[in-house]
FITORTOR-415834 format. One line per 5 residues: number of its first residue (from 1); for each residue z negated, y, x of C-alpha. Coordinates in Angstrom, 2 decimals. Last residue first. Layout:
residues N
NUM	Z Y X ~ ...
END
This chain:
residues 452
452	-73.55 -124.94 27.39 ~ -75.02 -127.75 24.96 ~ -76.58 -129.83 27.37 ~ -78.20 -126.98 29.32 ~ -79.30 -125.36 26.04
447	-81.38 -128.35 25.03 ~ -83.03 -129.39 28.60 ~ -84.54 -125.65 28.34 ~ -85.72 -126.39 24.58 ~ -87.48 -129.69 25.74
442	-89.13 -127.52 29.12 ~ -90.74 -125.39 26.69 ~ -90.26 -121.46 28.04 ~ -91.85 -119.86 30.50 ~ -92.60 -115.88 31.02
437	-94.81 -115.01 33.98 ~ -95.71 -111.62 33.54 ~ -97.68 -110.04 36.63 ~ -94.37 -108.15 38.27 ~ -91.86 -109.74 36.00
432	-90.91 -113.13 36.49 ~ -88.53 -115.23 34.55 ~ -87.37 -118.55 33.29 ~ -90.88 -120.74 34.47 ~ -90.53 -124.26 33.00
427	-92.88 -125.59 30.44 ~ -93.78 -129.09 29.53 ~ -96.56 -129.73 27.02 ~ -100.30 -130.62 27.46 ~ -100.70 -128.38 25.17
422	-98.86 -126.52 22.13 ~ -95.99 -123.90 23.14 ~ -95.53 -121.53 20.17 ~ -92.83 -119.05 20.29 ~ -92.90 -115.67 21.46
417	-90.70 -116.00 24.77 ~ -93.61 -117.67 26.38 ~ -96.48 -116.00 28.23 ~ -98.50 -117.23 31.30 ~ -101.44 -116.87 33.19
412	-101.76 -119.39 35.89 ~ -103.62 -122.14 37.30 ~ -102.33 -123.64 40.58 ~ -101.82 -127.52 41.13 ~ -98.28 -127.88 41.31
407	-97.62 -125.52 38.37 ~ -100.57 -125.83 35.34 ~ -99.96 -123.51 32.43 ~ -103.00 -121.30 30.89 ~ -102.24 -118.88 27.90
402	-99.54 -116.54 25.98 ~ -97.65 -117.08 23.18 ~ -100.03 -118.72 20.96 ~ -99.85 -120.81 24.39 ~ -101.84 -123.61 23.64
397	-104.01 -124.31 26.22 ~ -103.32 -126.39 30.06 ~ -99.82 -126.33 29.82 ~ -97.49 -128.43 31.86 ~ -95.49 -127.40 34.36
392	-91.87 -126.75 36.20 ~ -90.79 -123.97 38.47 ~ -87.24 -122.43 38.22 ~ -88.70 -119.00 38.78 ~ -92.23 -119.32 40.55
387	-90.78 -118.02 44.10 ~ -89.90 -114.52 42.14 ~ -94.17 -114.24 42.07 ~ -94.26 -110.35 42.28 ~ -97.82 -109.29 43.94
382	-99.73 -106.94 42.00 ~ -99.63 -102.65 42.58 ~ -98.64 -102.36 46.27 ~ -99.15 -100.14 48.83 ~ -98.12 -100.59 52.14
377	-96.96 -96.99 53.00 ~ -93.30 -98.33 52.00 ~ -94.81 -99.48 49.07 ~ -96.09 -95.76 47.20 ~ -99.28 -95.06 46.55
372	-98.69 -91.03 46.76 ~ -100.78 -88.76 48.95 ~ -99.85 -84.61 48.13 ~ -103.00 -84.12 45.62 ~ -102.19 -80.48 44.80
367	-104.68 -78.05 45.22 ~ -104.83 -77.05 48.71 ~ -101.05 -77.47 49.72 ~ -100.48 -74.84 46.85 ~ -101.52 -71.87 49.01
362	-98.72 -73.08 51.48 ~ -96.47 -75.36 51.07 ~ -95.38 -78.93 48.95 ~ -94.70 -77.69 46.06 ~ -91.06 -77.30 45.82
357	-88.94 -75.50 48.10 ~ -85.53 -75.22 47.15 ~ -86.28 -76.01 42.97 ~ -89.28 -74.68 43.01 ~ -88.45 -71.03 44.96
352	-85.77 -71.10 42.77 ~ -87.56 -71.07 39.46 ~ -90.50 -68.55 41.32 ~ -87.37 -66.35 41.61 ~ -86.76 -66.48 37.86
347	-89.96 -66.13 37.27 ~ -90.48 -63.12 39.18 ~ -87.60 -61.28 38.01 ~ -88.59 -61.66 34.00 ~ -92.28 -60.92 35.34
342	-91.00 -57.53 37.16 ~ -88.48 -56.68 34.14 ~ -91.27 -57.61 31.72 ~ -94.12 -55.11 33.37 ~ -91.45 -52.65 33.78
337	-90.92 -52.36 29.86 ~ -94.46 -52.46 28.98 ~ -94.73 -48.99 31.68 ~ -91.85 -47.50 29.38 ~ -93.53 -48.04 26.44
332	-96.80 -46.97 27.69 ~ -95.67 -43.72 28.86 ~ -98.73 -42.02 30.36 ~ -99.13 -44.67 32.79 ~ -101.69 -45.90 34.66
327	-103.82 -47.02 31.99 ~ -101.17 -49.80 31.08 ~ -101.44 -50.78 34.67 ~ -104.82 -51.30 34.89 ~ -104.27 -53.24 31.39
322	-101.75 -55.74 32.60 ~ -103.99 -56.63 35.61 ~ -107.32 -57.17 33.57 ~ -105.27 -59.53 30.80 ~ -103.94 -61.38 33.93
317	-107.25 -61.40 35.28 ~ -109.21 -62.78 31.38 ~ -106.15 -65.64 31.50 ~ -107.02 -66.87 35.05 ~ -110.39 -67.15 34.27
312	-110.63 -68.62 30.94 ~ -108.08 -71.08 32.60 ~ -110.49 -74.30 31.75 ~ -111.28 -75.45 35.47 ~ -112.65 -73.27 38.14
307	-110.97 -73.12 41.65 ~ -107.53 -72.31 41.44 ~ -108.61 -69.71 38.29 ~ -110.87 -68.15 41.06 ~ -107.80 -66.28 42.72
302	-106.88 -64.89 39.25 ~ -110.00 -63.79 38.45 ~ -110.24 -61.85 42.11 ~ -107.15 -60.40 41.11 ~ -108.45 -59.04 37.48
297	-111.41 -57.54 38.96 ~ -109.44 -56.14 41.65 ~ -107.01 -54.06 39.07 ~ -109.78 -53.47 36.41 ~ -111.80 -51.33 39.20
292	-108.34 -49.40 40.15 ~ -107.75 -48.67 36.94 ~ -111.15 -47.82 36.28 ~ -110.80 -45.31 39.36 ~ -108.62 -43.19 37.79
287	-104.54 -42.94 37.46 ~ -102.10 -40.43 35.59 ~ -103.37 -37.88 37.71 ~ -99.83 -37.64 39.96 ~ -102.29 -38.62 43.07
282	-103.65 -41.56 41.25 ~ -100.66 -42.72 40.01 ~ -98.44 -42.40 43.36 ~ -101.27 -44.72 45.06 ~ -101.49 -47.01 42.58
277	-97.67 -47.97 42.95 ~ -98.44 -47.61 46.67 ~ -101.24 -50.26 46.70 ~ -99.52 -52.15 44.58 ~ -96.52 -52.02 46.41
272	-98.89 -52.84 49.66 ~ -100.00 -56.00 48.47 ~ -96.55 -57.61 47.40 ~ -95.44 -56.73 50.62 ~ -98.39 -57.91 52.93
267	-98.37 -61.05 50.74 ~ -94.24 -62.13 51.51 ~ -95.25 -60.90 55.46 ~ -97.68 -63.43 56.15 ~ -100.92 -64.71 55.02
262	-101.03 -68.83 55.55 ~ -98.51 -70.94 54.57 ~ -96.09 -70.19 52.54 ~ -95.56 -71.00 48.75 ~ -98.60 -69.15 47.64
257	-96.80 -66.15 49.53 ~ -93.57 -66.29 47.35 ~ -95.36 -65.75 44.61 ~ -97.50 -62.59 45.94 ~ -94.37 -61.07 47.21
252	-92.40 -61.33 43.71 ~ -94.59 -60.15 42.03 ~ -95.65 -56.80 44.20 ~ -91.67 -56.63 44.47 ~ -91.25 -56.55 40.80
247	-94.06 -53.95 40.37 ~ -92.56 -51.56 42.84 ~ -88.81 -52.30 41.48 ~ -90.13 -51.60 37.96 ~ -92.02 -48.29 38.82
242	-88.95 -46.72 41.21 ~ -86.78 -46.34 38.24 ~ -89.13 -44.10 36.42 ~ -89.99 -42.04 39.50 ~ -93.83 -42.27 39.83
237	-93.48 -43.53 43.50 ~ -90.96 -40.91 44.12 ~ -92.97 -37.87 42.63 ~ -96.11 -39.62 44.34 ~ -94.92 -39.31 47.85
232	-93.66 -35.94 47.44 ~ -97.32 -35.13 46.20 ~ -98.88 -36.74 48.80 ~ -96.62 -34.90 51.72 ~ -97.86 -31.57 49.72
227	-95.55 -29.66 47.60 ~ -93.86 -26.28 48.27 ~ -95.73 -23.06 47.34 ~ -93.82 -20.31 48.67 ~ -95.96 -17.02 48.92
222	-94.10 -13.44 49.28 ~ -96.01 -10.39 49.34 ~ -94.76 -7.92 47.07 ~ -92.51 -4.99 48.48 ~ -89.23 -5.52 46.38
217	-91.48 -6.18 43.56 ~ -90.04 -3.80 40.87 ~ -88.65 -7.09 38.66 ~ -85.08 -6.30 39.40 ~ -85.90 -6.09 43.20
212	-87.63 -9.14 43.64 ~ -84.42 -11.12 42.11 ~ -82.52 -9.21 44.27 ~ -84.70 -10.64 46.74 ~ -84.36 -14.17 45.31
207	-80.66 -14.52 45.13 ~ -77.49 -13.33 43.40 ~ -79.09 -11.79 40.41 ~ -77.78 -11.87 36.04 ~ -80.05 -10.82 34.19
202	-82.49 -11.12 30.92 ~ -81.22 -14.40 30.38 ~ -81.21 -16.50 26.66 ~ -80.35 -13.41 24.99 ~ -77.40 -14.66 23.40
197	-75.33 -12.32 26.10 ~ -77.67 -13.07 29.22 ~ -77.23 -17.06 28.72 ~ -73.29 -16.47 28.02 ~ -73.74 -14.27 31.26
192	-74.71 -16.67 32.85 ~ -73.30 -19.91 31.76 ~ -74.72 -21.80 28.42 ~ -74.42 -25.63 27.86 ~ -74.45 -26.51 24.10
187	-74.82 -30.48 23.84 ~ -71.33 -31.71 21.80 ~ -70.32 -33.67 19.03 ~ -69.83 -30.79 16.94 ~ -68.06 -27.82 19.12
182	-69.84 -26.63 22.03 ~ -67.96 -24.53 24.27 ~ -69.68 -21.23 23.28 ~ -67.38 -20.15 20.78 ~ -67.04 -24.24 19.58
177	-70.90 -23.32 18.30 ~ -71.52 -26.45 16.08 ~ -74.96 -27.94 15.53 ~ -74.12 -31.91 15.31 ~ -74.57 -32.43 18.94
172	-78.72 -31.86 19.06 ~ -80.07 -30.72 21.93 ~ -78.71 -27.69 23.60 ~ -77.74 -27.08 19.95 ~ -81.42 -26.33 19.01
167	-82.40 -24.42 22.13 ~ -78.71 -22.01 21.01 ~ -80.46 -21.74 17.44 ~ -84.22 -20.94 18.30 ~ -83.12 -17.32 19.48
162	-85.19 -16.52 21.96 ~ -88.57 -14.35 21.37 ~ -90.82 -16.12 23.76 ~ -92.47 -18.68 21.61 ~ -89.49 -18.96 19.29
157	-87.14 -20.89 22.67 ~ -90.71 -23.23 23.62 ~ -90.94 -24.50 19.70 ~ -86.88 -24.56 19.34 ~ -86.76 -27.08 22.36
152	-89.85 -28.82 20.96 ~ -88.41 -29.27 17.93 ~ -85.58 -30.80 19.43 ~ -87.40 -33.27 21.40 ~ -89.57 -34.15 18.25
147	-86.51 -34.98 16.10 ~ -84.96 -36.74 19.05 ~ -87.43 -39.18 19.34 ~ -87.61 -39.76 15.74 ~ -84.09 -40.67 15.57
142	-83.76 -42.79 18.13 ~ -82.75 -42.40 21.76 ~ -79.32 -42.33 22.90 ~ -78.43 -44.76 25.18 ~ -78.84 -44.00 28.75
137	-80.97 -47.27 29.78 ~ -83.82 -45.13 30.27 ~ -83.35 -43.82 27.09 ~ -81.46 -40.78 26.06 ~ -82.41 -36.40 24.75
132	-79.81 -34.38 24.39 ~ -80.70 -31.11 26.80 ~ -77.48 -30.10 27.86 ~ -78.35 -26.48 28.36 ~ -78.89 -24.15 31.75
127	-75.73 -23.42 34.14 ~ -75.72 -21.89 37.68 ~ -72.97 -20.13 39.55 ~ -73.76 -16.50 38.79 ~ -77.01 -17.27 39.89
122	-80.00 -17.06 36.43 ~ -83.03 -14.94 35.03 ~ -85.14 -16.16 32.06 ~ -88.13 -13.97 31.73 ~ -91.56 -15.44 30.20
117	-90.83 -19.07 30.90 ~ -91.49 -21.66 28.37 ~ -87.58 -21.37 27.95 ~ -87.51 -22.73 31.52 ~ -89.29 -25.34 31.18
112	-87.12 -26.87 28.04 ~ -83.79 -26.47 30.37 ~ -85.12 -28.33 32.81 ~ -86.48 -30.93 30.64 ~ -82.30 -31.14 30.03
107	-80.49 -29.34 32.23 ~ -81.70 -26.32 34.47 ~ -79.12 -26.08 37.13 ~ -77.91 -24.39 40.35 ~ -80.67 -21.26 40.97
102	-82.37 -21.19 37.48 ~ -84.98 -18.08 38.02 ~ -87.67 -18.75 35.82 ~ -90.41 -15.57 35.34 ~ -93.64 -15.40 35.25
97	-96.45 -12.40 34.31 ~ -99.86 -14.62 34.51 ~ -101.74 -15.59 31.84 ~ -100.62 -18.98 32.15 ~ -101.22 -21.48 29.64
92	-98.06 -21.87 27.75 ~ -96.92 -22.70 31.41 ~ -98.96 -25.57 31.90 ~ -98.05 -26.42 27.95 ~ -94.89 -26.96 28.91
87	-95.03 -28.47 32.26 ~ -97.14 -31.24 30.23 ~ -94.15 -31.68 27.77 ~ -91.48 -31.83 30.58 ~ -93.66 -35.03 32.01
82	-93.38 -36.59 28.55 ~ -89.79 -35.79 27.97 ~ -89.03 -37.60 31.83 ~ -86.29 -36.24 33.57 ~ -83.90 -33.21 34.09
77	-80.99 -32.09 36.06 ~ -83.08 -29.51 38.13 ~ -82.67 -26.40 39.71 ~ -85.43 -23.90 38.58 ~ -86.94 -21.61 40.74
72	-90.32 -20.42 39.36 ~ -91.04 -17.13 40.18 ~ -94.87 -15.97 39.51 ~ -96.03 -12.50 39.45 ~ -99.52 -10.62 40.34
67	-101.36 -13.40 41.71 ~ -105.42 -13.41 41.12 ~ -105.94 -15.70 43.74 ~ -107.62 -18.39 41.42 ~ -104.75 -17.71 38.56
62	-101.99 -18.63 41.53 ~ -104.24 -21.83 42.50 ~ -103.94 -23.00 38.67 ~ -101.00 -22.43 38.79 ~ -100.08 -24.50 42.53
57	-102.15 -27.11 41.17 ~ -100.35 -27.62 37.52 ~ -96.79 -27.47 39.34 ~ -97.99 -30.31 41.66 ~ -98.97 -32.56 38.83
52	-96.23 -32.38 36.41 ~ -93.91 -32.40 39.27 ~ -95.34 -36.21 40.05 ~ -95.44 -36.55 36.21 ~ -91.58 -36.53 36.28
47	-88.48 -34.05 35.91 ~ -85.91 -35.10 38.59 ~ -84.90 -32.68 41.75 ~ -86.31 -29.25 41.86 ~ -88.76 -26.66 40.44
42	-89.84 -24.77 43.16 ~ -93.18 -22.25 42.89 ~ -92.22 -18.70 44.45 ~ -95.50 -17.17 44.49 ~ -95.78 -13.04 43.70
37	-98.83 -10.91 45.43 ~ -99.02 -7.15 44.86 ~ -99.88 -4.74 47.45 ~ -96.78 -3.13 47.47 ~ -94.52 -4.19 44.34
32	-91.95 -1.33 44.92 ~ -92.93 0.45 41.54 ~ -96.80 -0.16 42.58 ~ -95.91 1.52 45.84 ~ -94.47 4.54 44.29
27	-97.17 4.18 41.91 ~ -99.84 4.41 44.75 ~ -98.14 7.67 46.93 ~ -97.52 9.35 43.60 ~ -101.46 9.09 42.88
22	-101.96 10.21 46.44 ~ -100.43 13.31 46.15 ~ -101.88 14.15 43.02 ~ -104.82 13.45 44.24 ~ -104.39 16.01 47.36
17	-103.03 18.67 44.60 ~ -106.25 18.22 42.65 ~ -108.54 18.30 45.88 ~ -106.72 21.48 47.68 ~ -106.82 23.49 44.63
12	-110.13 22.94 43.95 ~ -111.23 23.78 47.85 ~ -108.90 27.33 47.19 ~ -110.98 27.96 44.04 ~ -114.61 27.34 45.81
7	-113.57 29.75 48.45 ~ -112.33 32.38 45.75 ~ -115.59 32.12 44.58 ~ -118.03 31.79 47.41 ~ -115.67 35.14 48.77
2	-116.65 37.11 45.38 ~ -120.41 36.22 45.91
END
């Protein structure tokens, strides 16, 4: 009984101290990020709905794999305020430890993502402010634009503990921090360790495995996400500047081809910048199938506008057109904006294309009478009598001006001056104008010769 008891002690022993063992094993590898699973997401180049749409798959794929850590390497020198507000809230979302890690630059919308970022960490070299929101045109935008920008950049700075005054003069000149290099006038641009010493970085790390390192995850597995051909395509076919020059040559290319003849290259251009404009949209989210729906509808109208009289048609497809690509953008301003640049470009060039080429080619060839009656194609309106000038008559009515005259025999309508002619009178033909015969009474001819 004795042995059984020291035997049972000894197996104890062995058990607790072989847990032990393997509990230090596990947080050893815990501390060094073994096992765990961290995706590096980029954040690069301009700030539109393109990146709106490629950072909200890759999350949403990170939260489906059950990812320990995501890095999101910012360098960036900012974009659209809409697009920056959807990254927003995609990161409010996440339940999943994150950190930005600016590598270059985080300006502007850049700088707004990355204070929606749990951790802030930055390269010695990089920079992260200079967030003033502009226009398109790069004028500064009004009042109430810039009120909601910069409450936004204090909104995303509070909601991870920052201090909401350095957000605040990242985007609006008038706050004054000269010890920072931002006196009044100026956006607040922070360096690294000015970023680390306002609290706006928790470190300072020289690349991505230090990076790793910091945040116990030296071990993790590594996953880049980088975005899909489709989604490069749509971040540059949903570029702001892009839109107007896609529209204008769609315009411009289905102008030009209803002064060509047949289907030729003009029509294949203007066709497939719709098709990529549309394209972009649709694989950025911002477009559906309706769009798509309202965008043949209204082109089929068009077409049929040639055809049916009334322009019901034609106005009901332009009205379809405009509104597929009004719900195609989530910036309607800015989407009215290219729709005017590409129809101020396309008239213009429709003005030349008239003047140089006029109406005489392709589509138009169908619908415009081209035949004209003109006398050196041996038509002619009424014979002009010249021969009758200098002719002498009598009249066969009265001529209250105009009747019936008698010249050698013929009959023929005549007019006087105004005057009245009575019949059987003399009359002399003075001019001839196509089918007016004007005469005048022969006594009052014989008159003026004698007294010239």
């Amino acid at each position: 009984m004795k042995g059984t008891w020291r035997l049972g002690m000894w197996l104890t022993v062995i058990f607790v101290a072989g847990a032990l063992s393997v509990f230090q094993l596990y947080s050893t590898a815990q501390a060094d990020g073994k096992g765990d699973t961290v995706y590096v997401i980029p954040v690069k180049d301009t700030v539109e709905r393109g990146m709106a749409a490629f950072l909200k798959r890759t999350t949403k794929e990170a939260r489906e794999n059950n990812v320990d850590h995501i890095i999101f390497e910012i360098d960036t020198p900012g974009g659209r305020v809409d697009a920056a507000g959807d990254i927003g809230e995609i990161f409010q979302g996440l339940d999943i430890p994150n950190s930005a890690f600016v590598t270059s630059r985080a300006y502007s919308a850049g700088s707004y993502i990355a204070l929606n970022a749990d951790e802030i960490y930055m390269k010695p070299q990089a920079t992260m402010g200079a967030s003033g929101v502009i226009n398109s045109d790069g004028t500064a935008a009004d009042k109430k634009a810039q009120s909601a920008w910069i409450s936004s950049m204090v909104a995303a700075a509070e909601s991870n503990g920052r201090d909401p005054l350095y957000a605040r003069a990242m985007a609006d000149s008038s706050v004054d921090l000269p010890d920072y290099g931002a006196g009044e006038g100026e956006f607040l641009t922070l360096g690294p360790s000015e970023a680390e010493e306002v609290g706006y970085a928790e470190g300072i790390v020289d690349d991505r495995n230090e990076l790793l390192n910091v945040l116990g995850m030296s071990e993790a597995e590594i996953v880049e996400q980088n975005p899909t051909f489709s989604e490069n395509v749509a971040r540059f076919l949903t570029n702001p500047v892009v839109i107007p020059i896609l529209l204008s040559i769609a315009s411009i290319g289905l102008v030009v081809e209803l002064y060509s003849p047949g289907f030729g290259i003009p029509g294949t251009m203007g066709a497939l910048s719709l098709v990529l404009f549309f394209y972009g949209h649709i694989v950025a989210g911002l477009a559906g199938y309706e769009a798509i729906i309202l965008l043949v509808l209204g082109i089929g109208l068009v077409v049929a506008e040639f055809f049916l009289p009334g322009g019901i048609a034609g106005i009901a497809g332009i009205v379809a057109i405009v509104s597929s690509l009004m719900l195609s953008s989530a910036d309607m301003g800015h989407m009215a904006m290219s729709i005017g640049i590409a129809l101020l470009v396309t008239i213009i060039v429709s003005v030349i294309l008239f003047k140089t080429l006029g109406m005489e080619r392709g589509f138009f060839r169908h619908i415009i009478l081209q035949d004209s009656t003109s006398s050196d194609k041996g038509y002619v309106s009424t014979i002009n009598r010249l021969e009758l000038i200098g002719m002498e008559g009598e009249t066969l009515t009265p001529l209250r001006p105009s009747g019936t005259a008698d010249f050698a025999g013929e009959r023929l309508d005549v007019v006087t001056e105004g005057g009245f002619v009575g019949v059987h009178q003399k009359v002399k033909v003075i001019k001839v104008e196509g089918s007016r015969i004007v005469v005048r009474e022969l006594k009052k001819v014989e008159h003026e010769e004698e007294t010239e």
